[in-house]
N, C-alpha and C positions, 0 to 999 in steps of 0.2 A: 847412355840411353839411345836406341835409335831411332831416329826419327821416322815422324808420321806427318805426313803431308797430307793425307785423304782426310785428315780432323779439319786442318785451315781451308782444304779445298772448299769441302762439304759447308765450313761454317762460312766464307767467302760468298758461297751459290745461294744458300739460307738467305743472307741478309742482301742478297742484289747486286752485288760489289760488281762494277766494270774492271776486271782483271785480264790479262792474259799471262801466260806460263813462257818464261823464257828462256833463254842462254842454252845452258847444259842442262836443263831440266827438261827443256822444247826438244831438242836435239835427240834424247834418250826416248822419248813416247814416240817419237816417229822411228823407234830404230837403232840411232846411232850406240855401238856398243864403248860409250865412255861413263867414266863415273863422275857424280857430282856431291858435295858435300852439304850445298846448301839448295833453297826452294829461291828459284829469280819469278819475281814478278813485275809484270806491268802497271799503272793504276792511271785512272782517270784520274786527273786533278781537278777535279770540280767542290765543292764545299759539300756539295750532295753526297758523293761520292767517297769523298776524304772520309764521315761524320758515318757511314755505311762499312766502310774498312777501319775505325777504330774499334765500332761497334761488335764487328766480326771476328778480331784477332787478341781483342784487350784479355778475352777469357786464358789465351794465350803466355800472357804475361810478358809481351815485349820488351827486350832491354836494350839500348845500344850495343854493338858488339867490339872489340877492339878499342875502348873505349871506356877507362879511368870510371869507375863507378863514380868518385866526385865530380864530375861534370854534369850540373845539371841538365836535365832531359826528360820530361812527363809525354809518354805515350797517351798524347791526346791530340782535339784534332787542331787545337792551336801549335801544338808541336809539329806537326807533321807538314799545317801549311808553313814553318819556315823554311822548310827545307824540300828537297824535291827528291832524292834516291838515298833511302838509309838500308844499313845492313844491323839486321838485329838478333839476338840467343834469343830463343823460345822456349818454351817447357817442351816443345815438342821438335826441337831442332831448329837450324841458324835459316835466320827467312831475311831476304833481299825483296825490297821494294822499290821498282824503280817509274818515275815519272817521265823520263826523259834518258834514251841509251844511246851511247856514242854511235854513231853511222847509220841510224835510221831519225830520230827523233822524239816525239811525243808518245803520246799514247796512240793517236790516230794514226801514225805512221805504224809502229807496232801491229794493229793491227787488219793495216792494210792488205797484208798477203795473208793474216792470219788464217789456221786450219780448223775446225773442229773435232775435236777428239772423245771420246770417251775414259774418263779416271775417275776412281775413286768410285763411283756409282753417280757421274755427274759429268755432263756435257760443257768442256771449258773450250775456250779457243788459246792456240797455243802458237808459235811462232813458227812459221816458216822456213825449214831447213835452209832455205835460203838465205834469205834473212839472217837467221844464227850464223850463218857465215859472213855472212858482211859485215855484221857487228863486231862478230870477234876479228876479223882484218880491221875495220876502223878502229879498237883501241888497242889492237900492236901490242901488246902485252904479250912475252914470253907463252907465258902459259895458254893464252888464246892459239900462237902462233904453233905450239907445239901440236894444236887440237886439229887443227883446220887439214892436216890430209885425211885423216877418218871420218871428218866432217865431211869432206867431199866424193871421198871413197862413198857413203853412206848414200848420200845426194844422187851419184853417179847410180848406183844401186835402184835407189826407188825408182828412179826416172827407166831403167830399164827392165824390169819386173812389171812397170802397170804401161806400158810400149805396146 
């Protein structure tokens, strides 16, 4: 089945959710020609906020991903506060939520340089080409490190086109 991101966006913007759009998904709306498998997001960790984003994605049917169906796990928002960045299967494709990303920080670091964009038929703010490079340098991971010259090929790109 492939995936629909404009259903979580949409239902996300519906319920108020403080989100932003990350990694290789941020990277791709500004541009970058890479592909991505899954939907990375940012989230306020606030009780408010957690209780706003169960409410938005439960229609969704989150599961952990990578992860033994007998481990217990309720997508709720007691579940969510133990933990800060899960990766989860959806009915609508594999959704990353993160609270906290290696080389930047929180959510307010996140979206410090954030852009706003246009997706789906709805105004998100999304991560900073910039930014998506720093992150993928700070967690050093092969697969970041494979990404980061088109990444900046990209970067170089915008920066000379709006000059």
């Amino acid at each position: 089945m492939p995936a629909d991101y404009g259903q979580v966006i949409r239902s996300l913007r519906k319920h108020e959710v403080e989100f932003i759009i990350l990694d290789a998904s941020a990277a791709i709306a500004q541009g970058a020609p890479i592909g991505t498998i899954d939907l990375d997001l940012g989230y306020r960790r606030t009780r408010v906020n957690i209780e706003r984003l169960v409410v938005a994605l439960k229609p969704f049917h989150p599961r952990l991903r990578g992860v033994d169906e007998s481990v217990p796990f309720t997508f709720s928002v007691a579940g969510l506060r133990k933990g800060c960045n899960f990766t989860f299967v959806t009915d609508v494709g594999d959704l990353d939520i993160l609270g906290h990303i290696t080389g930047l920080g929180d959510y307010d670091a996140m979206i410090s340089n954030a852009v706003t964009l246009r997706m789906f038929g709805c105004s998100v703010l999304v991560m900073d080409l910039e930014d998506v490079i720093q992150s993928k340098r700070a967690a050093g991971r092969a697969k970041d490190k494979a990404v980061l010259p088109v990444l900046e090929q990209t970067l170089k790109f915008r920066r000379s086109s709006s000059a």
